[in-house]
C-alpha positions as a Markdown table, in Angstrom:
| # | Residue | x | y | z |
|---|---|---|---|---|
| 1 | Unk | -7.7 | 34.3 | -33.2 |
| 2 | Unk | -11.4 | 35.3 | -33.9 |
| 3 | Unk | -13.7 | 35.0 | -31.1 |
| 4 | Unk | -16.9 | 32.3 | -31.1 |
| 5 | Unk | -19.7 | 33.4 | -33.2 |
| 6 | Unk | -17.6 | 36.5 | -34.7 |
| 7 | Unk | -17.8 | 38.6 | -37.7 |
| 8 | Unk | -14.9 | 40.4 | -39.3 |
| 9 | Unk | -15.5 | 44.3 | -39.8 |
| 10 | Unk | -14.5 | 44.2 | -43.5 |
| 11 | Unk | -17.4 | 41.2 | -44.1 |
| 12 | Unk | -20.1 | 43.9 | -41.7 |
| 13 | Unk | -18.7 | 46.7 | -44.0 |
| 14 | Unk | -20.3 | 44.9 | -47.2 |
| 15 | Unk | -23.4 | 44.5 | -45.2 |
| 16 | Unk | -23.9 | 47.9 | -43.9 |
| 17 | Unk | -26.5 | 50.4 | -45.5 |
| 18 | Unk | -28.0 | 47.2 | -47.0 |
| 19 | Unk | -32.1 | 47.1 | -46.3 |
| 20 | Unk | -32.1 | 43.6 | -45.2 |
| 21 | Unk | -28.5 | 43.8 | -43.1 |
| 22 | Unk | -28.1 | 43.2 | -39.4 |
| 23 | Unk | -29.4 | 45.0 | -36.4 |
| 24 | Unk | -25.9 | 46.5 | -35.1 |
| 25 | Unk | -25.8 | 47.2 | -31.4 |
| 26 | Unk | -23.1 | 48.9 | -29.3 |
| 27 | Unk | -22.8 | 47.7 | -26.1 |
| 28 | Unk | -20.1 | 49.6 | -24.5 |
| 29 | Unk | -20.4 | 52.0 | -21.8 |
| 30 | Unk | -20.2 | 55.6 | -21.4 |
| 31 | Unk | -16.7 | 55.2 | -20.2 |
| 32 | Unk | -15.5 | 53.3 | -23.5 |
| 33 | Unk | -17.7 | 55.9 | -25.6 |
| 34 | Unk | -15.9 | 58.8 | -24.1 |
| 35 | Unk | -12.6 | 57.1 | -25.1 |
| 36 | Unk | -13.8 | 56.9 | -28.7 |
| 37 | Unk | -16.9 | 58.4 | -29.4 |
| 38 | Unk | -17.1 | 57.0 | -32.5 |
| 39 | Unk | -19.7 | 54.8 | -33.8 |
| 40 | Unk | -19.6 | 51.8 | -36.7 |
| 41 | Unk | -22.2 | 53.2 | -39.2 |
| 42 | Unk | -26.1 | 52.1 | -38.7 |
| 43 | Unk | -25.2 | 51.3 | -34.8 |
| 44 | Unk | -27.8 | 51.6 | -32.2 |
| 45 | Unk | -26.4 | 52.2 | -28.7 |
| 46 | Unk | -27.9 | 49.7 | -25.8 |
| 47 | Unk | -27.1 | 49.4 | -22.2 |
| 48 | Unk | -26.2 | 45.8 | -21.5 |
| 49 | Unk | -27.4 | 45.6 | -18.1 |
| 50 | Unk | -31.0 | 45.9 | -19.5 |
| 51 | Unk | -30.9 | 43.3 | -22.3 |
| 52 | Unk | -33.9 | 41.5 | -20.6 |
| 53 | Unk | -35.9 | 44.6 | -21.4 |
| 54 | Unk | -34.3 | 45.5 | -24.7 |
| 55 | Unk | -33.5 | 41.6 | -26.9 |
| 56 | Unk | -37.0 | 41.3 | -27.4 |
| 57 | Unk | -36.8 | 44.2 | -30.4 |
| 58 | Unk | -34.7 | 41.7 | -32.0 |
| 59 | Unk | -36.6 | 38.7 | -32.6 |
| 60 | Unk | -36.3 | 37.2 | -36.0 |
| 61 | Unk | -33.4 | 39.7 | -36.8 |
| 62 | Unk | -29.8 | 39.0 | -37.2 |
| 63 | Unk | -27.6 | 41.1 | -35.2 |
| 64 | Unk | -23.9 | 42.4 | -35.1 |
| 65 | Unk | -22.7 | 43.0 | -30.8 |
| 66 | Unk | -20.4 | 46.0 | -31.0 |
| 67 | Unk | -17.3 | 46.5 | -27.7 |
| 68 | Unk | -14.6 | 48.2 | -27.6 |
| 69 | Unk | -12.4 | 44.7 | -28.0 |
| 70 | Unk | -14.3 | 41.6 | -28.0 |
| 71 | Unk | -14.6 | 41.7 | -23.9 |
| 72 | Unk | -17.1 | 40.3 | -21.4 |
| 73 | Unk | -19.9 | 42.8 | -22.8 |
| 74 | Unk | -20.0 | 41.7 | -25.7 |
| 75 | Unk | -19.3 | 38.3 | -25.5 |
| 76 | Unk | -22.3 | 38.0 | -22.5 |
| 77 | Unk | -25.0 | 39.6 | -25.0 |
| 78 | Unk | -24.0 | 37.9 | -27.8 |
| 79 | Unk | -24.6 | 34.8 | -25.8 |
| 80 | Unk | -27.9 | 36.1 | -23.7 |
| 81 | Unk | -29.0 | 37.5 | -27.9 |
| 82 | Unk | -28.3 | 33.4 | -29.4 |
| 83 | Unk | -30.2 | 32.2 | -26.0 |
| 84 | Unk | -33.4 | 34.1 | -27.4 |
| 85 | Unk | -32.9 | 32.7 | -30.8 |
| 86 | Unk | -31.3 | 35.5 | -32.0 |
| 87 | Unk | -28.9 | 35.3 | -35.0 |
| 88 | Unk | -26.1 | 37.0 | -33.2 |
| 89 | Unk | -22.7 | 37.5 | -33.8 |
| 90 | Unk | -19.9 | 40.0 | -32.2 |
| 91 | Unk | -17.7 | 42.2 | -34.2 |
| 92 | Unk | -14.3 | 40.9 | -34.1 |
| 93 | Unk | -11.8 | 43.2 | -32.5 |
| 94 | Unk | -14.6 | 45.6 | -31.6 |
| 95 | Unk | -14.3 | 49.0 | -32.1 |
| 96 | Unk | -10.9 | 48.7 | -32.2 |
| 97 | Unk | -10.9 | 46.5 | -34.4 |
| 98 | Unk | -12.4 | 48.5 | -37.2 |
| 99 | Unk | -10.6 | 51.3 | -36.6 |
| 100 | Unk | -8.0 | 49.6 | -37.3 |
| 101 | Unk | -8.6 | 48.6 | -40.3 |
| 102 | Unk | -9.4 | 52.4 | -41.1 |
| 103 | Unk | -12.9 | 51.7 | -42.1 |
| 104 | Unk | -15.8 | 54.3 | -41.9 |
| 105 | Unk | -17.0 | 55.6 | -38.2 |
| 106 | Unk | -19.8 | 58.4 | -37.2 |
| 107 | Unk | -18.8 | 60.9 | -34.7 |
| 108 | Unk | -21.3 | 60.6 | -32.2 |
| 109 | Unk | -20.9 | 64.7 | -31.5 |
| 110 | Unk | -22.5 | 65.4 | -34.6 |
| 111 | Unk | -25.6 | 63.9 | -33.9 |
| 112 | Unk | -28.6 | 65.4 | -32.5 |
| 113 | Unk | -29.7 | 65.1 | -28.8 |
| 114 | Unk | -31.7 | 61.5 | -29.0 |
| 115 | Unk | -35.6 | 61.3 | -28.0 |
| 116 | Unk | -36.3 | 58.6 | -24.9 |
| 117 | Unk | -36.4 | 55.8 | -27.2 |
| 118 | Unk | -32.9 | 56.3 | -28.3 |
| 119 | Unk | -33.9 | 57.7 | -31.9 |
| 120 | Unk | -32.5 | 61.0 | -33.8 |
| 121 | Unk | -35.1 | 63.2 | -34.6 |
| 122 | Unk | -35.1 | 65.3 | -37.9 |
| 123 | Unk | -37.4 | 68.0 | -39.1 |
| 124 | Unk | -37.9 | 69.3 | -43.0 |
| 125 | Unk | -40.0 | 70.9 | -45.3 |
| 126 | Unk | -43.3 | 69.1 | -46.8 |
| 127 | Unk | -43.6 | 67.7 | -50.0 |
| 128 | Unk | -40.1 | 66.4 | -50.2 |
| 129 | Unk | -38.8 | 65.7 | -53.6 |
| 130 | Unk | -34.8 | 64.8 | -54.3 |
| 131 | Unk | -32.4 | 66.1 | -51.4 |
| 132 | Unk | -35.2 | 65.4 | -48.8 |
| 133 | Unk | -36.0 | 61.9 | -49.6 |
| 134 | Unk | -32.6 | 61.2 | -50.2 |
| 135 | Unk | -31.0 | 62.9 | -46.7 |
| 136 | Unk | -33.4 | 60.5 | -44.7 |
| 137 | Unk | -32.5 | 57.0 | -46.6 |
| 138 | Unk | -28.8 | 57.9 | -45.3 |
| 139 | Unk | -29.5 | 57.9 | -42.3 |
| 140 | Unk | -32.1 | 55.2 | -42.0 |
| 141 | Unk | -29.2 | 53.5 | -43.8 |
| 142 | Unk | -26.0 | 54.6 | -41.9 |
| 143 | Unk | -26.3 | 56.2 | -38.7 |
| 144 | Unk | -29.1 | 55.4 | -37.1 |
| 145 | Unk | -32.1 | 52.9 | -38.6 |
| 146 | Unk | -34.5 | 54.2 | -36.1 |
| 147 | Unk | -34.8 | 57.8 | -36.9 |
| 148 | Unk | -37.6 | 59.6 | -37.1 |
| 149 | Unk | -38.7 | 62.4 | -39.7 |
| 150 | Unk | -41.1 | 65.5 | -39.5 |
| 151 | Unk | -42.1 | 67.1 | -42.5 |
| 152 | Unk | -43.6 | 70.4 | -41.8 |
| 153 | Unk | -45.0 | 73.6 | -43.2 |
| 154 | Unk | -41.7 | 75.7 | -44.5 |
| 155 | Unk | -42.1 | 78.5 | -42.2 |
| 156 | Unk | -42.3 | 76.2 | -39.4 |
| 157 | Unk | -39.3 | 74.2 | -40.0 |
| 158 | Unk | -36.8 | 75.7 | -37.2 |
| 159 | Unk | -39.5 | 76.1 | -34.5 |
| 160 | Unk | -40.7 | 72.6 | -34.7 |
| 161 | Unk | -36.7 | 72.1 | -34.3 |
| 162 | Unk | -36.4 | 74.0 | -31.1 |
| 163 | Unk | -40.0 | 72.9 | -29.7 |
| 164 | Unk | -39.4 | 69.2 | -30.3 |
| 165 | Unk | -35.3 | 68.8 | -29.8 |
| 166 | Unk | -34.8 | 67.8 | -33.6 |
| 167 | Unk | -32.4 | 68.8 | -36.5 |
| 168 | Unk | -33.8 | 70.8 | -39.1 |
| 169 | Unk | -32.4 | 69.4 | -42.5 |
| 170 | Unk | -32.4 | 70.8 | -46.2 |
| 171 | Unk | -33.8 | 74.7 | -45.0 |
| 172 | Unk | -32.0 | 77.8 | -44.5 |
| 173 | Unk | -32.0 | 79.2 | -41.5 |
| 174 | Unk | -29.8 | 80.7 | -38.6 |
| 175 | Unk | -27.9 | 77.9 | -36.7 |
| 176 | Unk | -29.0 | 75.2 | -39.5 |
| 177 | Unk | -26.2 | 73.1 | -40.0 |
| 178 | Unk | -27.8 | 70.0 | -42.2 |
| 179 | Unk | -28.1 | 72.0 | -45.6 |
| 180 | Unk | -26.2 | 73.4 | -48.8 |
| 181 | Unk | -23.0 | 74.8 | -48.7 |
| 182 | Unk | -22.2 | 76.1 | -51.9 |
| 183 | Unk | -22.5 | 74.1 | -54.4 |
| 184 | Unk | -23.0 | 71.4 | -52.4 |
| 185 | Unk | -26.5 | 69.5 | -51.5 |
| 186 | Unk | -27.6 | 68.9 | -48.1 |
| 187 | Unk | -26.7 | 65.1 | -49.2 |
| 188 | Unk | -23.4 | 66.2 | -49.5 |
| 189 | Unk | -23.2 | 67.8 | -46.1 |
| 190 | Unk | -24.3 | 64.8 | -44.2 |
| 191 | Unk | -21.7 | 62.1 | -46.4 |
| 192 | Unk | -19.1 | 64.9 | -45.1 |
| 193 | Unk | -20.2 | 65.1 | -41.5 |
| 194 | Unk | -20.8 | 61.6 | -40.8 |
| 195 | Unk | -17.7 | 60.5 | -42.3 |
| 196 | Unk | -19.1 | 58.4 | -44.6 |
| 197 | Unk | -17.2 | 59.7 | -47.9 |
| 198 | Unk | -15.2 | 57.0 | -48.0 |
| 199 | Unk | -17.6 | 54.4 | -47.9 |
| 200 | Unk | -18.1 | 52.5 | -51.6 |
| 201 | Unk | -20.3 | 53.6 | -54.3 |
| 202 | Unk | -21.4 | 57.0 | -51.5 |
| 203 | Unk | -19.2 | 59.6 | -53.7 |
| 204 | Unk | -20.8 | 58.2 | -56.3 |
| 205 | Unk | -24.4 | 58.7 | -55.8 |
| 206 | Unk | -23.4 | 62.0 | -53.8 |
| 207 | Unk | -22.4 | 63.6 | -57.4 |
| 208 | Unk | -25.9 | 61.8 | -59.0 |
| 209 | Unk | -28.0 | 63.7 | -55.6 |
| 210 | Unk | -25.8 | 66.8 | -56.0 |
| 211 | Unk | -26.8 | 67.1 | -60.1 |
| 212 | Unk | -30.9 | 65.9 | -59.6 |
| 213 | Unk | -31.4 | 68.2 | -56.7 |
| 214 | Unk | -29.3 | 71.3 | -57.8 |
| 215 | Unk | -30.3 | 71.3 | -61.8 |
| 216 | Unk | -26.9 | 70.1 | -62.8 |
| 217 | Unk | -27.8 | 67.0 | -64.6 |
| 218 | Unk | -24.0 | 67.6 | -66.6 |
| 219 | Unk | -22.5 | 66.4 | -63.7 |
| 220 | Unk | -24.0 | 62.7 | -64.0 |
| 221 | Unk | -25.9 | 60.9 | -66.6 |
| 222 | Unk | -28.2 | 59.5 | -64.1 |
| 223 | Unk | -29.0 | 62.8 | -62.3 |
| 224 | Unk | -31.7 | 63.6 | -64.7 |
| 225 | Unk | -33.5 | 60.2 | -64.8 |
| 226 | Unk | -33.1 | 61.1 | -60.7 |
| 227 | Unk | -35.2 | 64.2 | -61.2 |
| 228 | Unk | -37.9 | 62.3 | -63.3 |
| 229 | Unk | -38.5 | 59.9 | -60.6 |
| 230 | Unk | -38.5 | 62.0 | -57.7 |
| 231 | Unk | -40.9 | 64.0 | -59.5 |
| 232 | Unk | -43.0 | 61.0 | -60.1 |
| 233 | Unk | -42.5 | 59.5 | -56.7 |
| 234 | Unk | -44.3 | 62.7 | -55.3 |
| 235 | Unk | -47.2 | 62.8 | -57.6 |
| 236 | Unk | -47.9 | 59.4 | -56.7 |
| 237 | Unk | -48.0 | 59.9 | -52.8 |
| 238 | Unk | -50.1 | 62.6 | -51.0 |
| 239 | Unk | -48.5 | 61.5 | -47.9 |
| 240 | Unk | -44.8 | 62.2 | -47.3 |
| 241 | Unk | -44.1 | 59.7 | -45.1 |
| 242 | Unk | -45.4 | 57.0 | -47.5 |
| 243 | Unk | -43.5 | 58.6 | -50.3 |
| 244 | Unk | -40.3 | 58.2 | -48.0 |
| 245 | Unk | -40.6 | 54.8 | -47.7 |
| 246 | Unk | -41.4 | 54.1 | -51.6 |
| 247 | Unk | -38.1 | 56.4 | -51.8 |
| 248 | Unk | -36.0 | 54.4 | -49.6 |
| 249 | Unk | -36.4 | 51.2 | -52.3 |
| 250 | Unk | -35.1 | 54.1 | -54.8 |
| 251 | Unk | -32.4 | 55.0 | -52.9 |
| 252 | Unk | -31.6 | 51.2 | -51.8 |
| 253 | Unk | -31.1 | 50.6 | -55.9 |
| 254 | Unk | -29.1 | 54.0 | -56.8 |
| 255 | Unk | -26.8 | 52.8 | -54.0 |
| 256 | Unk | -25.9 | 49.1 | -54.9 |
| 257 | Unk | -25.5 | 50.2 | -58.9 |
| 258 | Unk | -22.6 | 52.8 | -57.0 |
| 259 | Unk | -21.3 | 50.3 | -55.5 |
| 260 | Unk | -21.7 | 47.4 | -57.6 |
| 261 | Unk | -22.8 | 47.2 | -60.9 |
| 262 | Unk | -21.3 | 49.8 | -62.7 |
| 263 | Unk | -19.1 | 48.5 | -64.7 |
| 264 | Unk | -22.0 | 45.9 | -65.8 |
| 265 | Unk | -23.9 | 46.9 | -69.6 |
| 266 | Unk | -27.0 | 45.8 | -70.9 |
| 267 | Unk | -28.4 | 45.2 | -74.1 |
| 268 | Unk | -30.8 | 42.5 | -76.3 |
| 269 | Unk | -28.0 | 40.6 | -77.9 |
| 270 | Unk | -26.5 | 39.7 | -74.7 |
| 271 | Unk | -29.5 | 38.5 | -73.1 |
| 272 | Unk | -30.3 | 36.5 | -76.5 |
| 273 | Unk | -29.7 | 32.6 | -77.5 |
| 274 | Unk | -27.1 | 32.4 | -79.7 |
| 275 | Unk | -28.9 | 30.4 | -82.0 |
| 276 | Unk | -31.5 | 33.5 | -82.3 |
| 277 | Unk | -28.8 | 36.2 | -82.5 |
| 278 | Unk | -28.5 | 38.3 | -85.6 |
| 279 | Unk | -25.8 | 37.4 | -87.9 |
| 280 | Unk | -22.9 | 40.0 | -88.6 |
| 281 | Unk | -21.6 | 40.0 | -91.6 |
| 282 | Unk | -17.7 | 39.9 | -92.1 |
């Protein structure tokens, strides 16, 4: 039986790498991680013992409580979350529960060491134009919503890596792990190492990144109106961070069409009343 105030992991599925979706936050501790150190997509991880110091960073938010199995944890600061107002529910079954039903999880090994406020930090080149705009909104959207991104001078990219404990993305370089591999985008790299490949409409707009950012617009129609905007996108914006987030609303719309919309056409007589629509003769 579902628990009180539950959500089922195929209804949070639909919800994840959505830009309005849920705050998700796994509760469980270092001793359940080990077990499974496997996280849902776009989950934070929080200590529940400090929710006093931590619920207030989700005020006017809805939120998703992660366990391992619908236990105490997560039943507590689902509760303590709906006491602040929160819109708080707890996934039912838990991690379990969503492995289960064989849906998508992020290996928490493949993630770089986090800053002191919990966040991923990644480093790339400036004046980012497909594969680094693109790289960013996936993980903003499914691993880990909080990230933070440096865009530096070529040259610099690895040593800003080592000096400031981030991931250098999209560069070659000794040790680099986040970039092409053959044919491959750095887009690519990350669906495959965050084991998101088999999330909807993802292998979809993978193919569309692959063809904009590698000069293959054969491999989807889209991939060349990809390239146009892009290319727009960073004439418009002298600051990359500000061109990021204009690219994330790019990114947002790519990846609901994948997912949803296309199988849906578009054309004037469609839209037109049928009183104004052109005749066809028999």
């Amino acid at each position: 039986m579902p628990a009180i105030n539950s959500i089922t992991p195929e209804k949070l599925a639909r919800l994840i790498g959505l830009p309005h979706g849920p705050a998700i936050v796994d509760v469980r501790t270092d001793q359940e991680i080990a077990s499974d150190p496997r996280l849902v997509p776009g989950s934070v991880r929080r200590d529940h013992t400090h929710i006093a110091a931590w619920s207030g960073g989700l005020a006017g938010r809805s939120a998703v409580i992660v366990d391992a199995q619908c236990g105490a944890a997560g039943e507590g600061v689902t509760a303590w979350l709906r006491h602040e107002r929160v819109s708080a529910e707890m996934l039912d079954g838990g991690t379990l529960g969503w492995a289960a039903a064989g849906l998508p999880m992020v290996p928490e090994a493949v993630l770089p060491p986090r800053d002191a406020q919990g966040r991923t930090v990644w480093v790339t080149r400036a004046r980012p134009k497909v594969d680094r705009i693109a790289c960013p909104w996936l993980i903003r959207r499914f691993v880990d919503p909080d990230a933070v991104f440096l865009f530096v001078s070529p040259g610099e990219v690895t040593r800003v890596a080592e000096r400031f404990g981030a991931a250098a993305f999209d560069v070659a370089g000794e040790g680099v792990v986040w970039s092409h591999v053959g044919a491959h985008c750095t887009f690519d790299t990350m669906v495959a190492r965050f084991g998101l490949a088999a999330v909807p409409g993802l292998a979809q707009l993978a193919v569309i990144v692959r063809g904009a950012d590698t000069a293959r617009p054969d491999l989807a129609p889209e991939a060349a109106g990809l390239v146009a905007l892009s290319l727009g996108l960073s004439r418009m914006f002298a600051n990359d961070l500000a061109q990021l987030d204009a690219g994330m609303l790019l990114y947002d719309a790519l990846y609901r069409w994948c997912r949803d919309a296309t199988g849906e056409t578009h054309d004037w007589v469609s839209h037109t009343p049928k009183a104004a629509r052109p005749k066809v003769s028999a």
